[in-house]
N, C-alpha and C positions, 0 to 999 in steps of 0.2 A: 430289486426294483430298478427301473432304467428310469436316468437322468431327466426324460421327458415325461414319464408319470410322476416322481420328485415334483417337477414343477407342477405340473397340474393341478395337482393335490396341494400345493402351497397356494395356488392361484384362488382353488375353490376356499379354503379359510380365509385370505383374506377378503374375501367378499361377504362369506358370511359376517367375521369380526365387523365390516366397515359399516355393512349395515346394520348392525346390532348395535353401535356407537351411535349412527345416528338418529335410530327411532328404535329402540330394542321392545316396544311397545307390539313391534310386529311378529315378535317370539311368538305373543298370546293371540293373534289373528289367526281365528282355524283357516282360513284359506291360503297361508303361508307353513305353518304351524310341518305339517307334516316332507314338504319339500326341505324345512331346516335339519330336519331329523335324517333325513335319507343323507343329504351333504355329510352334515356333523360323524355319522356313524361310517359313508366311505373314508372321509379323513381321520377314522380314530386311529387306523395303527400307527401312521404320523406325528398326529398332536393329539394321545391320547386323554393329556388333561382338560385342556382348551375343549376338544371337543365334547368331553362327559359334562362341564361345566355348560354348554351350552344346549346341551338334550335336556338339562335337568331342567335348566332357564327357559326354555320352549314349553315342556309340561305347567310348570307354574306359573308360567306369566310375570314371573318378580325379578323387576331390573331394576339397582340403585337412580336409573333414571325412570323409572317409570311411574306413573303418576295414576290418580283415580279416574277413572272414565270419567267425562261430565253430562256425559245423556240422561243420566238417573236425574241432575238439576234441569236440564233442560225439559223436559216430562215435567217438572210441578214451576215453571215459568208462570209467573203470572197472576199468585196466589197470595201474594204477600204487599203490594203496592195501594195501603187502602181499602184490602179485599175485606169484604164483611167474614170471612172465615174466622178473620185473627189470628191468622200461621204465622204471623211474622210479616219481617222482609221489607225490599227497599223502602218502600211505602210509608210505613209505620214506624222504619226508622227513622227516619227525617221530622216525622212529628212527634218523637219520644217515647217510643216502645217502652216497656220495662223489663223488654227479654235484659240476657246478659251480652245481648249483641250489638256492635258498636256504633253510636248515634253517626246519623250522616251528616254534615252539613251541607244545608241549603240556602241560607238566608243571612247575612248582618252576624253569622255563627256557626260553630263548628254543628252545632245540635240545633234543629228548628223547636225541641221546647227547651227552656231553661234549664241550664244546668244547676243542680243544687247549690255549688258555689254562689254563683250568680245569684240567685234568688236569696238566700240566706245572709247575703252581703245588703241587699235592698232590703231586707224584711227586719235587718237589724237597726234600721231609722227611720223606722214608718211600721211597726208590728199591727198596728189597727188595720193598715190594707192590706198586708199581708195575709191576713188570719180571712179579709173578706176575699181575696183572690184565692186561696185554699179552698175554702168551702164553696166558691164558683166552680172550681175543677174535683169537686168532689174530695178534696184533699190530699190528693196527689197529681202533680200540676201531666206530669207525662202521660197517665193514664188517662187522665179526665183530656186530654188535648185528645188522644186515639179514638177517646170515644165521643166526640164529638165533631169528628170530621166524619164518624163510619155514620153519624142520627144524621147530619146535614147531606153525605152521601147518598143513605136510603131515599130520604125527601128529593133532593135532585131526582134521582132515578123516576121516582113515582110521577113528579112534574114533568119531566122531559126523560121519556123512555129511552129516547133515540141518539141521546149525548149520554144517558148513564152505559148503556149496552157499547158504544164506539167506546167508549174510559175502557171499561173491562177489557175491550178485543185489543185498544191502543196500549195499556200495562202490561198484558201478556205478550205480546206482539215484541213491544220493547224489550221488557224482560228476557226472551228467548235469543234476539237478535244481540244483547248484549255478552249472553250466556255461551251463545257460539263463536262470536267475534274473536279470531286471534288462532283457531284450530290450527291443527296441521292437516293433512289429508286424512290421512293415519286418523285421527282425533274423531275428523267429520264422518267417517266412515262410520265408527260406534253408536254415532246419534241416528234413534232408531228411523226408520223411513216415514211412519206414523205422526212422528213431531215436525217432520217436516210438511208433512200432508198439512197435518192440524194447522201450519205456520199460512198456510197458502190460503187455506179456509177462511182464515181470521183476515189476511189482508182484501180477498175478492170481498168479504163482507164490512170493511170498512170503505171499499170504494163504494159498496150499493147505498150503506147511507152516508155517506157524501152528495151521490147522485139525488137519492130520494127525498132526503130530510136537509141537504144544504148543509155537514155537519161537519166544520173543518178540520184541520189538525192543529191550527191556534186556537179554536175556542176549546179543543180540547186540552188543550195543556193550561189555557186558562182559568182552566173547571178546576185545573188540578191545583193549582194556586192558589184561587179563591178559596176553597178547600179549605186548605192549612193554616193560609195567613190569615182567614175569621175564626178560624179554632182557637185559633193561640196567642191572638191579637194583645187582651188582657193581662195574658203572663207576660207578653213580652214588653208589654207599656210598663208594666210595675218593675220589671228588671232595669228598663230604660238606660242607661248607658253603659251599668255592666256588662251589656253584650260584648262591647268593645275590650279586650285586654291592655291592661296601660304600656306593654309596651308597642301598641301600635297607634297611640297615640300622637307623637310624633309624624310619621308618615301619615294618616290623615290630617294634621296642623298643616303639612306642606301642602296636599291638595286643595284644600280647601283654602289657604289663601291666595291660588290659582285659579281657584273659579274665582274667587271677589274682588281681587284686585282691580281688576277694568273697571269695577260696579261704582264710579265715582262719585255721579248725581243719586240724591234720595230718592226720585224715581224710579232707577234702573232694580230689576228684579232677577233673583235666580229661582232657577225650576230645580227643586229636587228630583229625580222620578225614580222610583220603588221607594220612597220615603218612608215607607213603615209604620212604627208609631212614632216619627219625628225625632229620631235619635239624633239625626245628622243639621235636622233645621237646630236641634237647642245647643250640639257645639257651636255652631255659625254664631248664633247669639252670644252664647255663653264667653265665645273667645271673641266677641265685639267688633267679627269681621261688619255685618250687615245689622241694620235696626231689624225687628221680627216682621215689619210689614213686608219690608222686601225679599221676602222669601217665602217660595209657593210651594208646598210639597204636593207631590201625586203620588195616589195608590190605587193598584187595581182592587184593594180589599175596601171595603167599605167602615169593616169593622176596625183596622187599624185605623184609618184617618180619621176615624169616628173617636180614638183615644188619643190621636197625634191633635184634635182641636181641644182635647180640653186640657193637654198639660202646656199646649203652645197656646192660647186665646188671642194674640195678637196676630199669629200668623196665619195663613188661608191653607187651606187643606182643602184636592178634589179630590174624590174616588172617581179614577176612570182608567180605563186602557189607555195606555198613552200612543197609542195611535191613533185614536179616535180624538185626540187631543188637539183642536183647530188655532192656528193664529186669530182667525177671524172671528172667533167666541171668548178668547182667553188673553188678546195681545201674544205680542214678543218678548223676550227675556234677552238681556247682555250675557247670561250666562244659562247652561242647561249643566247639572251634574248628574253622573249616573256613582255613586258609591256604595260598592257592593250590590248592583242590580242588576247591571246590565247581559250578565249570564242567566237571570230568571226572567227577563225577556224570550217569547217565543221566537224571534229573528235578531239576531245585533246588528246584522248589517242593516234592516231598515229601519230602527231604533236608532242611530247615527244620523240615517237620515232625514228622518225626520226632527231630529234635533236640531242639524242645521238649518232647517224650513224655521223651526222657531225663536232661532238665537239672531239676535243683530249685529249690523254690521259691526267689525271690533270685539265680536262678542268671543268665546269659548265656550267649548264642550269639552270636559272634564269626567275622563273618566279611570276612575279608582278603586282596588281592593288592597286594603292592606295588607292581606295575606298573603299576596301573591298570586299569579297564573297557577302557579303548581297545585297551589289548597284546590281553586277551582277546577282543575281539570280531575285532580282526587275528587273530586264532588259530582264529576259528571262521570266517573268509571262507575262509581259508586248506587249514586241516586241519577239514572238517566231520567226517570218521569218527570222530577223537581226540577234538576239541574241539566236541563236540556240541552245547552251550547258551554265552551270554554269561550276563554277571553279572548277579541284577534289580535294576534300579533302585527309589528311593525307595519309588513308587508301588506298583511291586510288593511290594515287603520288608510296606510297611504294610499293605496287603489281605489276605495272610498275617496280619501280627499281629490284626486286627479278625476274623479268623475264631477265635479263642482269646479266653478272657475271662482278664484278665491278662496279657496281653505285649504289650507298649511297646517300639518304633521307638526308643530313644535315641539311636543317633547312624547318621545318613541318612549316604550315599554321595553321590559328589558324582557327576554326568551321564556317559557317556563322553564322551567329545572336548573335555569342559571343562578349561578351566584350570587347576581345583583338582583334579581326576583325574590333570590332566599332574604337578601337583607333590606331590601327598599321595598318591596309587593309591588303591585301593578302600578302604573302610574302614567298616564297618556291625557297629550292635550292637542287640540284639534281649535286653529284661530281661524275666524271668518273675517277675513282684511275688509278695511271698507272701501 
């Protein structure tokens, strides 16, 4: 054999090797499939190993890298977020599934219903409301939360055909767009042409009722909210501040004496907003930051501020969107906190800004998760329906403030995945000079 078919013949294996290293997923592509086989079998009397190991890797399809197609998930997108079916999935994890699949969190919590600790810890010094909160959720607080968001569900749908049908097309839609996110070529190739068709279907008919019915993509993520947090409003009030782990106690004692600090006169008021069922108004009290009048919680559940007025009575509780939340119907606040919210907010950026509209001069806007960017951005791979936006970062927070004359970034958030994220959670504050 002459020196120049030698090379040749070593040229063609290293191409095949190089590409087999970097996607050997393409062994099992019939439309590759057979050109590997004609290489492999010129180069065998060469590399007669190399290349039998890669005829065999061609037929089978099995490469130490190689991994499950994800078409077969992408096909049932959309079935699990809430769905009347009860297959599961992101949906119904976030509200307490009983599968053996792992809760999401959404909310003030790693799991949007109680975890058995949590509840077991509160029922141990109160058994009389515990035993009435059981028998509300039918006696098991996660199931009873599932099925009570799928009965309030159906009724939505029945009332408002045209917000229940955009939910379904808007869960599946997400679902699938989460499900493909991140392919390689290779990858997208496998998912069938079908689910793509399907994906296009779903979004031309979410513009038609947008157009017809006025049906937006906030009121729908708002639908999805209201949902959950009236479901589960009761277990979460009776768990009331075990939500919190004690060791993130501390880092909320620092936030929070960052938003009150300015609050000098008995006048001056802070706005909670996602308040819940007042977990965050009763440390305020509890640690003697503010009297309970001067503090306003909002929620867009009805049913949570409906349990946050009766374990708070001194304190004022709205159920509203807090964008629909006017200075001119509700005054200004020296302070606005978002803790632990401001990711179930359908926009952050204009959730900031409208904070600013309602904080005073000198005032803050405080906003904090003690877990971290990193929890929440886990919360948004996770549960996209629930957990719709991550936290912004530095950059972002300051581009915000350079749009306003007077408000100053003073104390920046540290990256997610960083270090000081892992040990401090989120932590940003935002001052309106006067």
């Amino acid at each position: 054999v002459s020196t120049r078919e030698k090379k040749f013949k070593k040229s063609i294996m290293m191409v095949v090797s190089t590409t087999t290293v970097v996607d050997p997923r393409i062994l099992s592509a019939s439309p590759f499939r057979f050109h590997f086989i004609v290489l492999c079998f010129f180069a065998l009397s060469s590399f007669p190993v190399v290349s039998l190991a890669l005829v065999i890797s061609s037929f089978s399809g099995v490469s130490r890298h190689s991994s499950t197609p994800r078409w077969p998930v992408v096909l049932s997108a959309g079935k699990g977020f809430g769905s009347r079916s009860g297959s599961g999935g992101g949906f119904e994890k976030s509200t307490g599934s009983a599968s053996k699949k792992k809760n999401v969190s959404t909310k003030k919590n790693s799991a949007a219903s109680p975890p058995l600790n949590s509840f077991q810890a509160a029922a141990n010094s109160n058994p009389k409301e515990a035993a009435r909160i059981l028998k509300l959720y039918g006696g098991d607080i996660q199931k009873g939360t599932v099925e009570r968001i799928k009965i309030a569900r159906s009724e939505l749908e029945r009332s408002n055909p045209a917000l229940g049908e955009a939910m379904n097309l808007y869960e599946q839609s997400t679902m699938f767009r989460r499900s493909v996110e991140g392919l390689s070529v290779m990858q997208e190739a496998e998912v069938p042409v079908e689910a793509w068709e399907m994906e296009n279907r779903r979004e031309r008919r979410l513009v038609e009722i947008h157009e017809e019915f006025g049906v937006t993509t906030t009121e729908i993520h708002n639908a999805f909210q209201l949902l959950t947090w009236d479901a589960s409003a009761e277990a979460r009030g009776f768990r009331g501040s075990a939500e919190l782990p004690k060791n993130m106690s501390e880092r909320l004692g620092l936030a929070l004496s960052l938003a009150t600090e300015r609050i000098s006169s008995k006048e001056g008021r802070l706005l909670d907003v996602g308040c819940g069922t007042g977990v965050t108004v009763g440390e305020i009290i509890a640690r003697n930051l503010l009297a309970p009048k001067q503090v306003v919680g909002l929620d867009i559940s009805p049913e949570m501020t409906a349990v946050a007025s009766r374990k708070y009575t001194r304190s004022a509780f709205v159920a509203s969107d807090f964008m629909d939340y006017s200075v001119e119907e509700n005054g200004s606040f020296e302070s606005v906190l978002f803790c632990m919210s401001l990711h179930d907010l359908p926009d952050p950026v204009a959730a900031i800004t409208q904070a600013i509209s309602l904080c005073n001069r000198g005032g803050r806007i405080v906003i904090t998760h003690p877990r971290g960017a990193s929890h929440v951005q886990m919360q948004n791979r996770k549960n996209p329906i629930m957990v719709r936006n991550q936290l912004p970062d530095a950059t972002q927070l300051g581009a915000i403030c350079s749009s306003f004359d007077g408000v100053e970034l003073t104390y920046a958030p540290a990256d997610a995945g960083s270090s000081k994220d892992a040990a401090e959670g989120y932590l940003a504050v935002l001052e309106v000079k006067e």
